[in-house]
Structures are given as C-alpha cells and as structure tokens.
N, C-alpha and C positions, 0 to 999 in steps of 0.2 A: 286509311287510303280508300278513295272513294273507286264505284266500278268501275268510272271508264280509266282511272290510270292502270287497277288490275287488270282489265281486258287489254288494253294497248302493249302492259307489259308480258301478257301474254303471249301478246300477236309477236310480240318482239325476240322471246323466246323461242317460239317454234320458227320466225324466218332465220334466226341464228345457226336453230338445226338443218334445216334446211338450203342454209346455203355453202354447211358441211358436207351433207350427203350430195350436192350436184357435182363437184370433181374439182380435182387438186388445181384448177387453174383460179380459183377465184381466192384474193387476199385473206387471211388467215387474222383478224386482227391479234394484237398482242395482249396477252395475259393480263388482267387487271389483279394486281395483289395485294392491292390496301394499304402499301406503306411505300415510302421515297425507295427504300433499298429492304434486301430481303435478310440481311444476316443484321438481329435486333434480338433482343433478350427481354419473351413478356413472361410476368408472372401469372400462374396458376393460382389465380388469388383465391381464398378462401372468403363464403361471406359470414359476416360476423352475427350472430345471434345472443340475447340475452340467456338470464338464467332459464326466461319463461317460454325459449323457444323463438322469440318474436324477433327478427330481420331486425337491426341495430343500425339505421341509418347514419346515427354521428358517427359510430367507429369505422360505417365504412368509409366516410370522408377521411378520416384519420388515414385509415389506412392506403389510400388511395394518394394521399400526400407524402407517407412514407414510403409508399414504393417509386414516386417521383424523384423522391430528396436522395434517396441511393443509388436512384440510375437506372432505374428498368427504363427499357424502354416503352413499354405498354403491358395491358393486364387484359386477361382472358377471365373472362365474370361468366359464372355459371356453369362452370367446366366439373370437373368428378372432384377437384379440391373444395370447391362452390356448393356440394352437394345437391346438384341441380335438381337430382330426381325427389327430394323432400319438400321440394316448392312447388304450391301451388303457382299457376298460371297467373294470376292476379298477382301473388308474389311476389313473381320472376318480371314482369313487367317493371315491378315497382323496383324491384334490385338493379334492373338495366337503367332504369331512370336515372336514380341515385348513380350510378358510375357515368354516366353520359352527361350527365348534370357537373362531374366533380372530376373532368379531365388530365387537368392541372399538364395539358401537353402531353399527356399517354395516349399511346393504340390503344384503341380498347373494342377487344373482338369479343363479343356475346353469342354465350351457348344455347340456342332455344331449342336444343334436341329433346323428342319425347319419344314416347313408343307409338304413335300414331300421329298419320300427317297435318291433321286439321289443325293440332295446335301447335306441331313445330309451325307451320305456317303463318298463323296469329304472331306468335313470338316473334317468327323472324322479321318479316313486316314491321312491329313494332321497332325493333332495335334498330331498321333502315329509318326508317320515320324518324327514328329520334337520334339521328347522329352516326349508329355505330360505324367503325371502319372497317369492319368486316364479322364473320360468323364463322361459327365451328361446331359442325355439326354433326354429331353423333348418328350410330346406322338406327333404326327401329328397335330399338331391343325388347326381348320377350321371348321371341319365336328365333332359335340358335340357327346359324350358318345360313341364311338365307340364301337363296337362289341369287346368281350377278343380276340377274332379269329384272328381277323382285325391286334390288336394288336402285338399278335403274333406272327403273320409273319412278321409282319412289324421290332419289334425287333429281329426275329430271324434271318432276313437278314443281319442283322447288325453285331450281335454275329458271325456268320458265314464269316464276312470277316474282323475284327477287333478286336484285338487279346489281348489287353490293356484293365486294368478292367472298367466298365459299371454301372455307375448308372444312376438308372431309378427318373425323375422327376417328383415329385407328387403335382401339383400346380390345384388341378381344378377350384378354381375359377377365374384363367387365360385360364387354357389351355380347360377346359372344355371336358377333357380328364384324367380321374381319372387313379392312379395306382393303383389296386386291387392287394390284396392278391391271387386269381386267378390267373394272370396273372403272376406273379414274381415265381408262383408254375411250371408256364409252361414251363417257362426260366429257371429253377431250376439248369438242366443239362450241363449248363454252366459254365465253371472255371472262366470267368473273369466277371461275374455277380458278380458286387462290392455289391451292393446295392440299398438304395435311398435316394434322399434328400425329407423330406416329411414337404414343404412349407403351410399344410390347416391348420396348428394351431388346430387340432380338438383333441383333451387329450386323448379319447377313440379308434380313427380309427389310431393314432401314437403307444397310447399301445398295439391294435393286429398285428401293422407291426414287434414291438421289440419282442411280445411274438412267432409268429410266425418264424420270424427267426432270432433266434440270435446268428448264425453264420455268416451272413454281415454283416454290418455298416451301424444300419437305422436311419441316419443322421438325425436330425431335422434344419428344417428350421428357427425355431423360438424359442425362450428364455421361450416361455410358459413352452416349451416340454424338457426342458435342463436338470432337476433334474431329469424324466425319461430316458433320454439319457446319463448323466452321470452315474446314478446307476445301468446301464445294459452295461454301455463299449461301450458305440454307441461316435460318436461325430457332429458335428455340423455344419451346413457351413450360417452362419450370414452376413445379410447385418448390421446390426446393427454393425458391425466388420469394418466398414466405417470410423466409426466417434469416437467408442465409444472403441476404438481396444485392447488398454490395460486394459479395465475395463474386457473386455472379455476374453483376453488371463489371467487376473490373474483367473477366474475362473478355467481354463483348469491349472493351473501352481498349485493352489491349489489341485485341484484333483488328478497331477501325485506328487507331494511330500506327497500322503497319509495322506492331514490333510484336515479338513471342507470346501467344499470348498464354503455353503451356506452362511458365511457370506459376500465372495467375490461375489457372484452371485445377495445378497443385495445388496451391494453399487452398481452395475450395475444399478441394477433395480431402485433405487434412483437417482441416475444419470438421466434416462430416464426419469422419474416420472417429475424430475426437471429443467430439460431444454430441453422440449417436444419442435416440431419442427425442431431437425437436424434428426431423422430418416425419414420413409416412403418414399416418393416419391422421386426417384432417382438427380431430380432437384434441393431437399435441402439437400440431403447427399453430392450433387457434392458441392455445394454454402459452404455448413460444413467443407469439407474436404478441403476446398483450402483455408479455411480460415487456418486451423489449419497447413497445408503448407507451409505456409507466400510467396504461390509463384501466378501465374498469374489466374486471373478465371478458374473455368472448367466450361463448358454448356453443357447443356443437348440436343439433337439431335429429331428435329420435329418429331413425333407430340408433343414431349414434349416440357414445356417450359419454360423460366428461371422464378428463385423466383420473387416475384415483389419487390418493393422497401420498402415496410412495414416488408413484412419476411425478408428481409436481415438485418435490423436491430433487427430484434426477434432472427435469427440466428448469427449475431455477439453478442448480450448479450451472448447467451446459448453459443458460443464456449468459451467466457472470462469465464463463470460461471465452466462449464468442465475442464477448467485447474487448476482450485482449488480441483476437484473431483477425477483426475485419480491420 
C-alpha cells in the first residue's frame, strides 16, 4: 500500500473519531462485519507443517477444500490453532497468501497479531491487500493486563490505518491481555469494529459481551458458549471445526433452516465425549486431520511437538470411530 492511500486512510480514521466525539446528533454509520449474516460457523484452522517444520502449502489447499466440502462456513488462518506466534513475518504472509489464493467460497479472517504494533500492522495491511474479509486480532502479549489506555491506542492505531472489519481476540489465559467491555466501548466509533472471538470459555463474562453489544458478532470461541451465541445471532469460530467439521457445520445448517438445532449440537458434543483425544492441542488436531485426509502427516512446529506413538494409536481408533458418527 503506497503513502498517500496510508495517509488518506489515516486521515479517514481520525475524521471517523472525530465525528464520534462532536455529539450524538450526527448519523452513526452501521457496523461493517465482513460477512452477509453474523451466525456462521469458521474454523480455527490449524496450519499444516512438514516433518522439517516448513509451511506445507499443498495440505493447506487440501485442507481448505475439506473444510468447504463439510460446511464451514469460513476459516480463521493464523489464530492460537495456526500457531501464529511460531511464524515468522515472511511466513505469515505467505500462509495468508496460500488461504486467500485457495478460497473455495469461505470467510477467511487472518490473524496478524504480534506482540508489537509495527508488524501486526505490515500483516494486517497485507491480508486487506490481498482479499481478506476481515482480521482478528490479538492484544500485545508479553507485558500482563495492560492498562484499557494502553490498549486503546494501541487498537486505535490500527482502526486508523486499516479499513477491513476488526475483531478483537479475547484469549487471556494465553494472551494474558483480557478484552473488556471497556475497551471495545472506546473503539465503539468505529465502522469496521467487527467484533470478537471470545476464546475464555467463562458462561457469564461471554453473556455481558452478547448483552452489551448486540449489534457485532460476539463470536464464541468455544462449544460451551454456542447455544448462547446461536440464540442471540452471534456465530462461532471452532478449533473443534478441525476434526469434528461436519458435526459443527450441521449445527449452524440446522439453525439457518429454522429447525432445533440442539439436537445436532448433541451429537457433537457425544462425538467429543467419545472419542476424546482428536481435539486440544494443536499437534493432535494436525495428527486427526491428516488421518481423516488419507494424505501425508501434518507436524506441528517447535516448541510444539508431534503426538507420541501411543496417542497415534488412540487417535487413529477415534478417527475410525468418528466416521461412524458424522
């Protein structure tokens, strides 16, 4: 992106704030949140890695056509299943590429979160530049509980040069950087404030993000939080959408055909229940998903590390046992 569309989109930014702060008479525009409708089902896609560590671009095609062929409706590239913090910058470009390139008709919202602004900024710019339908981004991590201030600015730099909707990632017991209700208050006067994906599993602190505003998309990260997010119009972005894609997508499939969609979100949850072991830790979703592939390992990239030779056998029962289930 050359300067003057950065400067212009700067300039475009701060008049957005600005014509927040002059008083409630001036039109408000509407929320821009990256997709037709806001209750959709993306996967927490994992990226796929050789033996040798090195970004596996075929599998990620693969996999990007098998979360198509079961029904997600878009994928979240680079997110804590993605192992984004393992990737260099140059990497992560080239990972966004490869998904922006290989659509196949999904969302596909890119994580350029880092612990310092300069390169979420790079990243995020890239992934506008190159298609994405929106971003999810992570707080600073490093430096625990930051100030709302801190915060603040730090996203409102971002708002101010990137112009694609915005969601805020609420992971603290990763990032050790909560997203408060505060803060998303402050950011309010933002058009492309999508929303957030709210990853702490906590029943109560997900219910005041939906009560508070329920004119975003306040994504749940988790299956706990699903019947509050479906019954308020929110949607979902699942690593569990990995392994387990179709049991997930008939949820969301049930929900837009206006029929129950809690018996489908059952058999999910028995699914889980029952061949516990292909979710959690990125290393046995990759080991799960390649089985159900039928094509070459994916690995997981140091400091993580592959299943051992016991759970690959716990994880090849449980993927035989899930193909009698979806």
């Amino acid at each position: 992106m050359d300067a003057t569309r950065r400067d212009a989109l700067g300039l475009a930014g701060m008049a957005t704030a600005a014509a927040a702060l002059a008083g409630p008479g001036l039109a408000k525009a509407a929320p821009d949140l990256g997709s037709p409708t806001k209750t959709l089902f993306w996967t927490a896609t994992i990226t796929p890695c050789d033996k040798a560590g090195k970004f596996d671009a075929g599998a990620f095609r693969d996999i990007l056509a098998w979360q198509k062929h079961n029904g997600a409706d878009g994928v979240v590239v680079l997110g804590t299943s993605g192992e984004f913090p393992s990737f260099s910058v140059a990497e992560r470009k080239l990972i966004a590429e490869t998904a922006l390139k290989n659509k196949n008709g999904l969302n596909v919202i890119i994580g350029p979160g880092t612990s310092n602004f300069p390169e979420t900024l790079e990243l995020a710019r890239h992934a506008e530049d190159h298609g994405a339908d929106g971003l999810l981004v992570i707080p600073p991590f490093y430096f625990n509980n930051p100030p709302t201030e801190g915060l603040t600015r730090y996203y409102s730099a971002l708002f101010d040069q990137v112009r694609i909707p915005i969601n805020l990632y609420h992971i603290p017991g990763t990032s050790e950087a909560p997203i408060s209700i505060e803060l998303l208050k402050s950011l309010s006067q933002y058009p492309n404030l999508a929303g957030i994906k709210d990853s702490s599993g906590n029943a109560e602190g997900y219910a005041a993000f939906v009560q508070s505003f329920p004119q975003l998309n306040m994504r749940t990260g988790t299956n706990s939080n699903l019947e509050r997010a479906l019954d308020n119009g929110m949607g979902a972005i699942l690593a569990d959408g990995n392994v387990f894609t179709k049991l997930c997508a008939d949820v969301f499939a049930a929900y837009h055909a206006k029929q129950d969609y809690k018996p489908a979100l059952a058999r999910l949850r028995d699914a889980q229940r029952a061949v516990r072991g292909l979710g959690g830790p990125p290393a046995a979703m990759k080991y799960g998903l390649s089985l159900q592939l039928g094509g070459a390992p994916i690995y997981p990239r140091a400091p993580l590390v592959e299943v051992a030779d016991d759970q690959k056998a716990a994880i090849k029962l449980a993927v035989e046992k899930l193909k009698d289930m979806a």
